[in-house]
C-alpha positions, 0 to 999 in steps of 0.5 A: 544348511544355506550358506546364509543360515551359517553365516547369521549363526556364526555372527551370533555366536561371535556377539554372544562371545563379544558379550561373555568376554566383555563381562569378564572384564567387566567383573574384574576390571583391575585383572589383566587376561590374555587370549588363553585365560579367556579361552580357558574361562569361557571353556574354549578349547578348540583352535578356531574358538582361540582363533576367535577370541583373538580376533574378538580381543583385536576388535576391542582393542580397535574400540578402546573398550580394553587396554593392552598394559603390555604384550598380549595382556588387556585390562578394561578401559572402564571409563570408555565401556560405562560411557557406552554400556548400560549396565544393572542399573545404579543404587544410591548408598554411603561409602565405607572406605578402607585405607587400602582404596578399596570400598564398600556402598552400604545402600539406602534401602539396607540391601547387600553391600556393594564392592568397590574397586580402589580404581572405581572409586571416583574420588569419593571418600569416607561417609560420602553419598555417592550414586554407583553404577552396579556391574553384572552380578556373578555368582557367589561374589559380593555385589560389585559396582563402580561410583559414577557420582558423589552427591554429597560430601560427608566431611569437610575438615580433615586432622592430621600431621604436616610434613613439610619440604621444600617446594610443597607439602603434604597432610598425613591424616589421622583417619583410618579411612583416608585412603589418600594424603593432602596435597598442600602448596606451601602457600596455604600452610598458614604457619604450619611447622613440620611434624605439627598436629593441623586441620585442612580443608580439601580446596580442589582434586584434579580430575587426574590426579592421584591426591588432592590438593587443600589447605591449612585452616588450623594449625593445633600444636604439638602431637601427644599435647592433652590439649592438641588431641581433644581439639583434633577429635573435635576437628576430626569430626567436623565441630568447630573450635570456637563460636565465630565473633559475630555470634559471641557478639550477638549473645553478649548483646542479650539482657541479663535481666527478664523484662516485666512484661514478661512476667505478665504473660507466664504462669507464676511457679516462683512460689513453689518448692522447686529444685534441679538434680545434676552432676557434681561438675554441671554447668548448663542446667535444663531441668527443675522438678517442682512439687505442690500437695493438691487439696485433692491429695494429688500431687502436681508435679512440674517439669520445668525447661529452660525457655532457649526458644525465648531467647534465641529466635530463628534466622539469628546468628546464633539459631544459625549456628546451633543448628549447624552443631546440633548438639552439645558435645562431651568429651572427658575433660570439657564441654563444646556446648551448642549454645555461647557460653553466656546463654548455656552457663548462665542466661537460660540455665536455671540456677537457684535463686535466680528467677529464669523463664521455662517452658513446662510441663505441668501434671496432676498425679494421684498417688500411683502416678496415674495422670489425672490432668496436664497442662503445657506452657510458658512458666518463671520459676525460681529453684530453692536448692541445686542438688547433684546427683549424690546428695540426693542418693543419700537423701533417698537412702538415709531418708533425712536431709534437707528437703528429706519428705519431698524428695522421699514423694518424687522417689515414690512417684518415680518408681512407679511411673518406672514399674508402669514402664517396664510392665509395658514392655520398656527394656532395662538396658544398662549399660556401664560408663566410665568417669575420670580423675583428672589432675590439673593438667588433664591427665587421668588419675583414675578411671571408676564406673559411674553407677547408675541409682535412683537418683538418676533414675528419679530425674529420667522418669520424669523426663520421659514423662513429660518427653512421652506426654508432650509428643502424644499431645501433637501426635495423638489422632483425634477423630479424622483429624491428621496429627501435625508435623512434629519431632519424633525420637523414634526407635525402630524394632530389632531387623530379624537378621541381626536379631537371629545372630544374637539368639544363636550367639546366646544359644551358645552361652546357654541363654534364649529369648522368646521372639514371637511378639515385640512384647514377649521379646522386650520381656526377654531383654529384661529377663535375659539382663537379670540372668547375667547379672554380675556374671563374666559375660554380663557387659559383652552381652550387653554391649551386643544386645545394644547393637542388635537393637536400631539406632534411635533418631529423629524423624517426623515419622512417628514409628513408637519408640521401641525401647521404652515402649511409647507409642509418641516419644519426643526430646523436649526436656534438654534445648541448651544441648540439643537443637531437637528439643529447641524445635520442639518447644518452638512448635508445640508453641506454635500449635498451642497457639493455633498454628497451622502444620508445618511443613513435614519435608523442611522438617524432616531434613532437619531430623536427619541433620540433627540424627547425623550430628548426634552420631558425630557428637558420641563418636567424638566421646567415644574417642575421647574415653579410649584416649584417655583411657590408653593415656591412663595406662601409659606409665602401667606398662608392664603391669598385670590387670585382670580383665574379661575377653571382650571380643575375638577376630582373626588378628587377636584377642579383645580383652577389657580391663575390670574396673577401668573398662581399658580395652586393648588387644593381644595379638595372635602372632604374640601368642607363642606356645601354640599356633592359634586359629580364629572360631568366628561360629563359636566366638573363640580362637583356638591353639592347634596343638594343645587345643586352648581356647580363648572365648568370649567372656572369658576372665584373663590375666593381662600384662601391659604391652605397649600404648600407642596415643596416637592411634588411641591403641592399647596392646596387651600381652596374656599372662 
């Protein structure tokens, strides 16, 4: 072998070397490694290999691609190697933040999650939409990768708890997963008392700094105060407090009363028997349902909408301001409505005995509740009665009553339009809700289960009647004709891999589900629904069934809607609380009249805005029940509930009160007959000595151990 062969494999060795040993630092880049734990690493063990590392480690030591934080011990200097080295490429995701600085990218295209190191994290934060640059895959490790960019903000307001000093100021957020505090100059407290609840905004974070700096924009009161902690909930999730001056303005400058013209160019309903059904403690009413017997023996039946497209019109004020909120939001003790209380509660909401403008949906039914004919367009309705929800029940039941035989019609129409749906593969969920006694100060009395009967169900069948029928009429292909853009409720199927952890979650509570057509699976829900009626395990499946299934939204891709099993679905039938419907109003307007397509781009951002707030909106709800509910129990502590195991994890037990649906959690440390182990394949924890399991379902008896407001935590202790 010549002298130069020798030479060229030694420098190859050595760059093969280099690269193995940069890797390593690259694939743990917090961990600091000496010249013998590379060594031991890469299985080099002779001296002239060790000899090498050292010389290897020296090189980029010189190179500043590694760091030596103390004698003989490296850590990569990240910033200087991802400027040089091209990596495996980037992915583009969301950030699931932990409160320990650690994160999670959930990408865009549903792949495996990407592991962020806290000092990889680029000063992004929870929710945010960052571009990550992905490290060496490794085997057997969870995708890593570090963030290099953040493309859009999730949040723009941040709630928590001012603690003030001297010289500055810090915000301590309520969030979870706030990894940092806010710097606050003392400059920006806007009035702000130590210990206060406050909302501040995130004005600049230096590229060195630790945290970032902010200031105060609301000052909310006193943590604990009913008032103070729904505020913060809303806070929290980026809905603002109030309506700017200038859009209350521009809604009290609109008239009352409806101009003569108007009246011209509509259909006339006024004369037709036409009522509303809604909660006891509604306010904004959307809907009416209108019936008139046809010489033919058919029944028309109308679904009457409040025009909002009438009266708010785009580009204004309060346009601008409904598409920033995107929906109305329902927390336990108030409404944050979308639209100023003038046009919700009164203007446009369809009152009885007021003559109010509508858009409607009109339709000849024969009496199987077969659509014979329809029609679409701009009405004036006056209702004759507002019924709520329990008046009617009654009527159904009794079959007596003010407006008994027209109200005993749209039962009977209801119930087959709902019997249709449900041959066709519509899926039955049901899903159990709580409703709240509150005393004049805000605090829960009682909590009870609303039930859901056929009066509800009356009004939603017709509701989606006109929702299906609206968007088929857009969205139907006719001939070689491309449907127009337009606003779909879209609901995706079921993935497979969620939908294989159910089946075998169910396998092992003795329950299974045909899966070899969306047809045969959708079948199966509803079979799978009556077997576990009124049984233990009934809401926990439930409950996971809901969350196998895709989160329905808004899309101008028009994929079906599998849950209800409609080809074209849309939202037309609610514009006061959602901004969706009022788009759709305004382009079935502009397409009745001849419209050209609009664009599916601008169109589609708008779907995503409105999908994300709708999230926000029942995150906010959700939030607001469990305060609530932990505030129920605040005086029952010590007191003994039945309840059902809800859920098991590696810190405890979930155990949801019957009844109330209170759920908290009996802490495995708090367990002391035995040593408990989690059984995460069998959904139960298990006592090592005197084997006690506690599973899924479960029924238990539960004292009341402690309730933490704050937190909205309930814990609980097995009796």
């Amino acid at each position: 072998m010549t002298k130069h062969t020798k030479k060229k494999r030694s420098r190859g060795r050595k760059n093969l070397l280099r690269d193995n040993i940069l890797s390593l630092f690259i694939a743990d880049p917090l961990r600091l490694f000496n010249y013998k734990q590379i060594s031991s690493k890469l299985a080099i063990k002779d001296k002239a290999g060790r000899d090498l590392v050292s010389t290897i480690l020296a090189e980029f030591l010189k190179e500043e691609s590694i760091e030596e934080i103390r004698p003989g011990k490296y850590k990569l200097n990240a910033d200087r190697v991802f400027e040089q080295k091209d990596l495996s490429g980037t992915i583009t995701g969301t950030v699931d933040m932990k409160n320990t600085g650690k994160a999670y990218i959930i990408p865009e295209d549903d792949s495996d999650d990407i592991f962020i190191a806290p000092n990889n994290t680029y000063h992004a934060l929870h929710g945010d939409t960052v571009k990550v640059q992905l490290f060496p895959k490794r085997k057997d490790r969870k995708p890593e990768g570090r963030i290099i960019e953040i493309l859009q903000r999730a949040k723009e307001q941040y709630v928590g708890i001012i603690e003030i000093s001297k010289k500055f100021a810090f915000l301590i957020p309520d969030s979870r997963n706030m990894p940092v505090d806010i710097f606050i100059p003392v400059e920006n407290l806007k009035g702000a008392r130590n210990g206060q609840k406050v909302v501040g905004r995130i004005t600049d974070w230096p590229e060195h700094s630790k945290n970032p700096f902010g200031k105060i924009t609301d000052v909310l009161g006193k943590p604990g105060d009913h008032n103070v902690e729904m505020q913060s909930i809303l806070a929290e999730h980026d809905f603002p407090l109030s309506f700017p001056k200038n859009v209350e303005k521009e809604a009290e400058a609109i008239p009352w009363k409806i101009p003569a013209e108007e009246y011209k160019k509509r259909k006339d309903f006024r004369n037709l028997w036409t009522i509303t059904i809604d909660p006891d403690d509604a306010k904004d009413f959307d809907d009416a349902i209108s019936l008139k017997k046809l010489k033919s023996g058919n029944w028309e039946l109308g679904v009457h909408i409040a025009d909002v497209s009438y009266y708010v019109k785009p580009g204004s004020l309060i346009d601008e301001e409904a598409y920033h909120r995107a929906t109305s939001v329902y927390l336990v003790d108030r409404v944050i409505p979308m639209l100023p209380e003038k046009l919700s509660n009164n203007v446009c909401s369809l009152r009885a005995n007021e003559d109010k403008l509508c858009y409607s949906a009109v339709f000849e039914l024969d009496h199987n509740a077969k659509v014979i004919g329809q029609w679409f367009g701009r009405t004036v309705i006056n209702s004759n009665r507002r019924f709520n929800y329990e008046e009617v029940q009654k009527i159904i039941e009794e079959g007596k009553g003010e407006f008994a035989e027209e109200i005993g019609v749209l039962h009977q129409l209801a119930s087959k339009l709902r019997d249709e749906r449900f041959k066709n593969g519509s899926i039955n969920f049901v899903t159990q809700e709580v409703k709240f006694k509150l005393d004049e100060d805000g605090t829960p009395i009682s909590i009870s289960i609303k039930e859901q009967k056929e009066s509800n169900m009356l009004v939603e069948d017709f509701m989606l009647l006109a929702n299906k029928r609206v968007a088929e009429f857009i969205g139907k292909k006719r001939g070689q004709q491309k449907p127009k853009t337009f606003i779909y409720r879209v609901h995706d199927t079921p993935s497979p891999e969620k939908l294989n952890t159910f089946i075998e979650f169910l396998g092992k509570l003795g329950y299974h589900l045909k899966i070899n057509s969306p047809e045969n699976l959708a079948r199966s829900f509803n079979d799978l629904f009556k077997q576990i009626a009124g049984k233990g395990e009934e809401n926990m499946i439930e409950t996971i069934a809901i969350r196998t299934m895709a989160k329905a939204e808004y899309s101008t891709e028009n994929i079906g809607h599998y849950g209800l099993a409609f080809r074209h679905y849309s939202h037309f039938t609610s514009p006061i609380r959602r901004y969706p419907d009022l788009m759709v109003h305004r382009l079935l307007d502009h397409y009745l009249d001849g419209g050209s397509s609009v664009s599916n781009s601008v169109y589609e951002d708008k779907c995503i805005h409105c999908s994300l707030m709708e999230r926000s909106a029942i995150q906010a709800e959700r939030e607001s029940i469990k305060y609530k509910q932990a505030e129920f129990l605040l005086d029952k502590i010590g007191q003994e509930f039945e309840g059902l195991i809800s859920g098991v994890s590696k810190w405890g037990i979930y155990v949801e009160i019957i009844g109330n649906k209170c759920e908290g959690m009996v802490r495995l440390q708090d367990l002391d007959d035995d040593f408990y182990y989690l059984d995460e394949d069998n959904y139960q924890v298990i006592g090592s000595r005197n084997g006690q399991q506690y599973k899924l379902g479960d029924q238990v008896t539960i004292r009341v151990k402690k309730i933490d407001l704050s937190k909205k935590q309930m814990d609980f202790d097995i009796v």
